[in-house]
N, C-alpha and C positions, 0 to 999 in steps of 0.2 A: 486960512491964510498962513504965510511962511510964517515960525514963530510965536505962532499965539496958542495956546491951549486948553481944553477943554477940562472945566475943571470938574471934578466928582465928591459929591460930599460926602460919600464913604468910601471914596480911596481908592475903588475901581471903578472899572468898566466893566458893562457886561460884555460879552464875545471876546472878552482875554483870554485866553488860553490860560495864562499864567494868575488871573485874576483870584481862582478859588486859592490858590496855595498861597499866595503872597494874604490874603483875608486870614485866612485860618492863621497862619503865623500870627497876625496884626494880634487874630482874639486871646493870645494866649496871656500878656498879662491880666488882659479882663479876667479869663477863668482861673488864673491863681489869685486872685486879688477877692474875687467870690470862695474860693475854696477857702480860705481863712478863716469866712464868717461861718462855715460850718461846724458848729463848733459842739454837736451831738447831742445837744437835750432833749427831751422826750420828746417835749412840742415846739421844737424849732430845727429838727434836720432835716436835709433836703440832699436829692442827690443829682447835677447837673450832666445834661449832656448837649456839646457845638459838633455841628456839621454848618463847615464856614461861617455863612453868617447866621445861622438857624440856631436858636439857642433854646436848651428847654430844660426841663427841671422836672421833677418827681418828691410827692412828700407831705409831710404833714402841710395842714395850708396856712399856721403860722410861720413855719421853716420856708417855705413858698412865697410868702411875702417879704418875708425878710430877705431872699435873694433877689425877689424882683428889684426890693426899694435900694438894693445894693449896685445892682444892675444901671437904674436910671441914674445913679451917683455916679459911679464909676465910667460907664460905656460911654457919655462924650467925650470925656479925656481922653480916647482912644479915637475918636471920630464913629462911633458906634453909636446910634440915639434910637431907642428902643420906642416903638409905638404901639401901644395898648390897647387901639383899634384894630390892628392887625392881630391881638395875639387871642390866644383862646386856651380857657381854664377847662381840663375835664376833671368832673367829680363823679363817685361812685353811685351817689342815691339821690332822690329831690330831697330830703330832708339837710342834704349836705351844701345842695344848691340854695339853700336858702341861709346856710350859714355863711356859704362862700361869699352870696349877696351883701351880705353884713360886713367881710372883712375888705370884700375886692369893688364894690358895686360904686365907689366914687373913681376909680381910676379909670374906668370905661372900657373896661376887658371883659369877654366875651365868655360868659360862665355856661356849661352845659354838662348833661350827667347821660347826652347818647354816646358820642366820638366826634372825633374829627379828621382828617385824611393830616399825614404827616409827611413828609418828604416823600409823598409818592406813595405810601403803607399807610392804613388805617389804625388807629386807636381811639378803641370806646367797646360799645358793646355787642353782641352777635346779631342783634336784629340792626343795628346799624353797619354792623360788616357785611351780612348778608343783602342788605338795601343797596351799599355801598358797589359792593360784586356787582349785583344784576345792572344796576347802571351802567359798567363799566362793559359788562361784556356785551348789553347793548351796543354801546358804541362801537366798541370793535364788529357785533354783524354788520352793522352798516358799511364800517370798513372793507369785511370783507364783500358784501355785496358792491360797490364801487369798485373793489379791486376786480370783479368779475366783472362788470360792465365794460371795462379797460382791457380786459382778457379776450375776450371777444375777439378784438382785434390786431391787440398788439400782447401777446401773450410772453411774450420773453421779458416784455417792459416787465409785464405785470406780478412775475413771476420773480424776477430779482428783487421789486417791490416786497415781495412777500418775506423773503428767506432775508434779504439784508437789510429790513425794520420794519413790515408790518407785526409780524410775529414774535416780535423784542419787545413788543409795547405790556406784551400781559404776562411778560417774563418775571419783573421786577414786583408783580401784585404775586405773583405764584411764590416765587421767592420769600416773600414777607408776611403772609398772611397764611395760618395754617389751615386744612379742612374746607378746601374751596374748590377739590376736584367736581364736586358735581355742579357746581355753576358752568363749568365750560363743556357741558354737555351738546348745549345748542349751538354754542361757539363753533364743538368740531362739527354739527350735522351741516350748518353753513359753509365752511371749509369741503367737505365731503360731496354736499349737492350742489353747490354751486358756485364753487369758486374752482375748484378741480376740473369737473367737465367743460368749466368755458377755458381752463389753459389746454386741457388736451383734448379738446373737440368731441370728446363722449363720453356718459354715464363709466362710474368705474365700480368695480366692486368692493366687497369688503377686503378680500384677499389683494386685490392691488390694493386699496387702498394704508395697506400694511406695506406694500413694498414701496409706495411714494413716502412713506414716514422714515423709512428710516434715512440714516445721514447718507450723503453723495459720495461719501470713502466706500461704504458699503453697497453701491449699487442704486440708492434711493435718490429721493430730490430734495430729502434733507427738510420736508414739510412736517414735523411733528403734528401728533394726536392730541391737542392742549389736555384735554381731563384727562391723560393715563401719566401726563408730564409733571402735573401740578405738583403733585405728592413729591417725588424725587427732589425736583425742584428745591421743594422749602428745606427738605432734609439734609442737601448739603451746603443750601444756605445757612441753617444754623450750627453745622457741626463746623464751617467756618469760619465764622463769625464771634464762634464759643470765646476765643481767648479774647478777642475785643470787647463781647459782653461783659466778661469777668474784670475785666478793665473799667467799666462803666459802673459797676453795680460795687466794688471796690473802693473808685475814687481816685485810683492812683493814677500817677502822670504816665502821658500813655508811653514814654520811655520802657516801661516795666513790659511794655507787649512784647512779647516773642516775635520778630517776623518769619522765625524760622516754626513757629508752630500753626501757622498761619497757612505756610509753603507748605509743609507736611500736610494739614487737612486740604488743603487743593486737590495736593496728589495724591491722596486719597479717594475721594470724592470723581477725581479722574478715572482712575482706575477703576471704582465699581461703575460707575456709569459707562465704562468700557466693556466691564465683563458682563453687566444687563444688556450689554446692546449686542455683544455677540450673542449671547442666550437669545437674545428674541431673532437675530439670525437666523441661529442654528433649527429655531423652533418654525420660521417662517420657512424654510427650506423643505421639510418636510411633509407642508403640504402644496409644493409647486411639481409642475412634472417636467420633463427634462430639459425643455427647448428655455421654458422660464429661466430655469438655478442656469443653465448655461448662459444666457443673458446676464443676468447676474455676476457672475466670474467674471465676463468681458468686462462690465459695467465698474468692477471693483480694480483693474489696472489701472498702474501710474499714469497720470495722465488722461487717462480715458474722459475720466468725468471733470474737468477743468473749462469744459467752456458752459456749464452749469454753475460754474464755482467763482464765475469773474462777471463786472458789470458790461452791458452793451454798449460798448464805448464803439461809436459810428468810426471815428478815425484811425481806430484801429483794425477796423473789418471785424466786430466783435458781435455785429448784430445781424440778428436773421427774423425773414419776416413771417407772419403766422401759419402759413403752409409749412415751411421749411422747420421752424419751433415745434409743429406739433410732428413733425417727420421724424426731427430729430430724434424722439419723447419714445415714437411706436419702434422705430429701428434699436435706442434701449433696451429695448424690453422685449421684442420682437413679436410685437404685437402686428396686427394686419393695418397697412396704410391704406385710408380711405382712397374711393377715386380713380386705383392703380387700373392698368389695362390689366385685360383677361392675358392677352396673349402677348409677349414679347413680337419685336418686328423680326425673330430670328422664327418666326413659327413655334415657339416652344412656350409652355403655360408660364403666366409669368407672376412671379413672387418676387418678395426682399430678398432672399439669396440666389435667387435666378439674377436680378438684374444686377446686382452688387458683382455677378461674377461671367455675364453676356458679353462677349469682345465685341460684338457686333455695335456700331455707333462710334467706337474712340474713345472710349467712356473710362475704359481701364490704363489706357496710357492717361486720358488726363488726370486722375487720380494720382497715377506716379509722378508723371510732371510736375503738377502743383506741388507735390512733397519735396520734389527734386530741387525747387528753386526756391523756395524757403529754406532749406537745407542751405543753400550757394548763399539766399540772402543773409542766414546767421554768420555767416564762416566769413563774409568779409568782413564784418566789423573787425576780427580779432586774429584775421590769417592776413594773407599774404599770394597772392598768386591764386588765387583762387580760380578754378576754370570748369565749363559745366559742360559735360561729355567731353574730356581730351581725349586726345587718341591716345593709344599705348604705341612704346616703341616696339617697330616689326623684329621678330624674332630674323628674319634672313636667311631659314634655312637652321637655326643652330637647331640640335637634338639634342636628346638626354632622357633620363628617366622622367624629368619634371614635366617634360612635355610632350611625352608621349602617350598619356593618359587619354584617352577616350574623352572623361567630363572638360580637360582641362581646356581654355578657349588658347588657341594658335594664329586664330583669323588676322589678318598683317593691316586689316583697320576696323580692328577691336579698339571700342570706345566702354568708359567706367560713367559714370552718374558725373560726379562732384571729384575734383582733386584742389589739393589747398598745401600750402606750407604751412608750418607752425602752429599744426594741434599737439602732438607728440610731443616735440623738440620742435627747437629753435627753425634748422634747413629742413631735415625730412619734410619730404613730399606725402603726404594722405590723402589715397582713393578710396573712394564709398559707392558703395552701387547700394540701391533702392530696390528694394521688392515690398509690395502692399498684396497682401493676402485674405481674402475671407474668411473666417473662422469656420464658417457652416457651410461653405463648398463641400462639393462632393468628396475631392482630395482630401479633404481636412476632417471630412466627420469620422468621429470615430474617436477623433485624438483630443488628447489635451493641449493646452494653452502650450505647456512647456514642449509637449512631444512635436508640436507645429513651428514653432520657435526653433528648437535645434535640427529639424529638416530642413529649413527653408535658411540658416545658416550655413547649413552645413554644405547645401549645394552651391550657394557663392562663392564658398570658401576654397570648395573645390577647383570648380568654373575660372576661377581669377586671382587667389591667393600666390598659388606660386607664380606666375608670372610677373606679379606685381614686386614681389622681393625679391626674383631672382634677377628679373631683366629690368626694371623698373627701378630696383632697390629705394623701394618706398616701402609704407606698413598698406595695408588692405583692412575694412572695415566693410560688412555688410549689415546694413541697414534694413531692418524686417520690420514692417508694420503689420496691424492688421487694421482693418474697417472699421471698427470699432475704436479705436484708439490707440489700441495697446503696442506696446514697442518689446522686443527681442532684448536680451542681457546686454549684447554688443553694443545695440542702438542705444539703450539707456545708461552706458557708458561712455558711450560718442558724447553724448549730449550734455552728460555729466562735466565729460571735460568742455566741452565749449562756453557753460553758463559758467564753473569756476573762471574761465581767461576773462570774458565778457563783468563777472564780478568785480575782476582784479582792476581790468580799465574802467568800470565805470564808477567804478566808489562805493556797488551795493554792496547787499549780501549773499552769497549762494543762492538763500530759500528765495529770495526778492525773483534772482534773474532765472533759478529754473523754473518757476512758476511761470513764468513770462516766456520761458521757451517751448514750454510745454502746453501753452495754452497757445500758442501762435501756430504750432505746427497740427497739436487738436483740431481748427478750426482750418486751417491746409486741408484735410483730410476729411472734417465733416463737409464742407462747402462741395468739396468732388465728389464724395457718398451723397449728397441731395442730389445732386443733378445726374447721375449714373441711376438713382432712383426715379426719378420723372423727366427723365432723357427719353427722346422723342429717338426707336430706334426704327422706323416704317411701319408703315401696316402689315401686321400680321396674314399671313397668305392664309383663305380659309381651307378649312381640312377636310378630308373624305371623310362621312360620320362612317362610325365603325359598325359591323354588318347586323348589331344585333339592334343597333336603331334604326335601319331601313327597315321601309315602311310597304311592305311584300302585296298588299291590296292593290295589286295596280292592272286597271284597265288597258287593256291592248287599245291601239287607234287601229277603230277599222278604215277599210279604204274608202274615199271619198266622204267620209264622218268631216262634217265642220269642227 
């Protein structure tokens, strides 16, 4: 009801956001008020460490009790009331636990000489870490068996399940606990048999399954190999960590921590995990053969791999259903899509780069269209007149050098893609024409990303630059995509500028809005490449078999023979 309150006997809520920081502040005169009593005799120091409300302590166990009994003193003064049933003593040996019994065994706190699980991390002893592990990755098989049972059919659900928190869960044990790669042994063979082939519909190998590890910038799907992770993991968890440790084991206020030595081990720690992941690259390149690494290279453009990189949000048209998921997965990698017809309806054998580049159906202007009005749709938010194929105005006869070029277009209802006021400047007028290209067309083999790029620039620019500036006096931008995702220097400076204007109005940031323009026109593009892929182009007309399979045994019909 209006006005009344819910009250908390330790001062927050859970589900505050701001609950942990405002606690951690509350405890700190508790932990100067306990620092005090440390006052370094043999058998009475201790050394404390709070994460929020978590409080814990290290030390001799007369030093140990005398903090606790400082603790129950002190902590309700602050609304802090310490319970001795929730907390738990580790000690090194039974001989110790039976002394501990003597000093601690009326307060009713939990004495034991195996471990205990601490914020998430274990401390105690190897057979209890090791006990501790197998239980855990237990649970995560099951995890991932559920998640494969869900894969089955909805494979994209189950897929962002995976990469945005199923696989975070055994990050934090990796992290914290050293010497535990070979517990996630069975973890990866589950990931590898069964969770993999129910997202992409078939058995994979060892070799793919190296190329699915690595991250989505790289061409991968960003699903690490947990036991070859683990190791890395802990090691630049504690290099760190290192200044905070020495903070702890010290004593001093955590004022004294560097945050800038902190930042520097990050970026550290960034870096070589940069430079092992190219090395394992450069090393996985090596043994692909060529259609793969070129896969790859597409797989690695701006853009490209963004609608792997974002959640399937339905409102946004961000989801695709489990045909179209694992289509997406084999045209990646260019792998064989199950199902496909033998023969295109144009007569000719039909494959991923036959149909990605078959006029026959309509299939390739929808593709451009769909890019074309996505295009129109961003540019109104933040243009002006925006208008999708205008006509250009007719030349009338004029001549000149500029137009009298053979490529240059003259035709007097010559239409551009998209024209817009105010990407440039404020009046200028901006036309963009669209061209989407196949990378592994017959045109295109041969060449590089870049060498495809400045041809298929270069002929728009030809085609319609000058007319655009001379008679138009507007600027021209040609728009190059490919099937795969990737976008032309031009295009990726188009876009540049429309997420910076798009920034400016809407209050984000740059990275916020091109992310969002690039995954919106990604999925422009893949949605046309599925349906260009199992687009219904007719039936295939059947073919004269060729003469070396006719079948030359052939009985004459004699006359009057039934």
């Amino acid at each position: 009801m209006y006005g009344q309150f819910i009250h908390s006997s330790e001062g927050t809520t859970q589900g505050d956001n701001c609950a942990m920081a405002f606690y951690a502040i509350s405890t700190v005169p508790i932990i100067r008020s306990l620092a005090k009593e440390n006052v370094d005799p043999v058998t009475e120091n201790f050394k404390q460490a709070w994460f929020a409300d978590d409080a814990s302590a290290a030390g001799k166990l007369l030093g140990i009790l005398k903090w606790w009994n400082k603790l129950v003193d002190v902590g309700p003064r602050y609304g802090y009331f310490p319970n001795p049933n929730k907390c738990v003593l580790i000690v090194k040996s039974e001989s110790m636990k039976d002394k501990a019994n003597e000093i601690f065994g009326k307060l009713g706190i939990q004495i034991t000489c195996r471990g205990q699980r601490h914020l998430g991390a274990i401390v105690g002893t190897q057979e209890y870490k090791e006990e501790y592990i197998r239980e855990k990755v237990g649970e995560w098989k099951e995890d991932i068996k559920t998640l494969a049972s869900i894969a089955k059919t909805e494979p994209q659900g189950a897929y962002s399940a995976m990469v945005f928190a199923i696989q975070h869960r055994w990050k934090f044990i990796q992290r914290t606990v050293p010497e535990i790669s070979e517990f996630f042994e069975e973890l990866e063979y589950e990931i590898h048999n069964t969770l993999l082939p129910a997202l992409i519909g078939r058995e994979i190998s060892e070799l793919e399954r190296e190329i699915v590890a690595l991250p989505v910038r790289l061409g991968g799907l960003g699903i690490p190999i947990p036991n070859k992770e683990s190791k890395h993991e802990y090691e630049a968890s504690r290099q760190i960590t290192k200044s905070l440790k020495d903070v702890i084991i010290s004593q001093k206020l955590l004022e004294t921590c560097s945050k800038k030595s902190i930042l520097d081990a990050k970026n550290l720690m960034k870096m070589l995990k940069g430079n092992r992941t190219k090395l394992a690259y450069n090393q996985l390149l090596e043994k692909l053969d060529s259609s793969t690494k070129r896969a790859l290279e597409m797989a690695k453009e701006k853009g490209a791999s963004s609608w792997l990189t974002t959640l399937p949000l339905d409102w946004l048209g961000y989801t695709l259903n489990r045909q179209e998921f694992r289509d997406s997965i084999a045209l990646r990698y260019n792998w064989k899509i199950k199902d496909m017809p033998a023969y295109c309806g144009c007569g000719e054998e039909n494959e991923i780069d036959h149909s990605l580049s078959c006029k026959k159906g309509g299939y390739v202007i929808l593709r451009h269209n769909n890019i074309r009005d996505t295009t129109a749709k961003l540019l109104e938010e933040v243009c002006y007149d925006v208008q999708i194929e205008p006509r250009l105005i007719p030349i009338n006869g004029e001549s000149g050098e500029v137009y009298d070029t053979a490529r240059g277009n003259i035709a007097e209802n010559a239409r551009l893609d998209v024209a817009a006021r105010g990407v440039w400047s404020q009046y200028d007028r901006s036309f963009v024409d669209i061209r989407v290209t196949h990378p592994n067309c017959l045109s295109n083999s041969g060449k590089s990303l870049q060498e495809i790029y400045e041809k298929h620039e270069k002929e728009k620019k030809e085609f319609y630059e000058s007319r655009v500036i001379h008679v138009e006096r507007g600027n021209f931008t040609p728009l190059v995509f490919t099937t795969s995702g990737g976008m032309a220097p031009a295009c990726q400076q188009f876009f540049k500028r429309v997420a910076t204007m798009m920034a400016d109005k809407r209050g984000l940031t740059y990275q916020q809005i091109i992310s969002y323009v690039r995954t919106r026109l990604r999925f422009a593009m893949l949605r046309s490449t599925l349906i260009a892929v199992r687009g219904f182009r007719g039936r295939a007309k059947n073919k004269e078999l060729p003469l070396y399979e006719v079948d030359f045994n052939i009985i004459p019909r004699m006359s009057g023979a039934i």
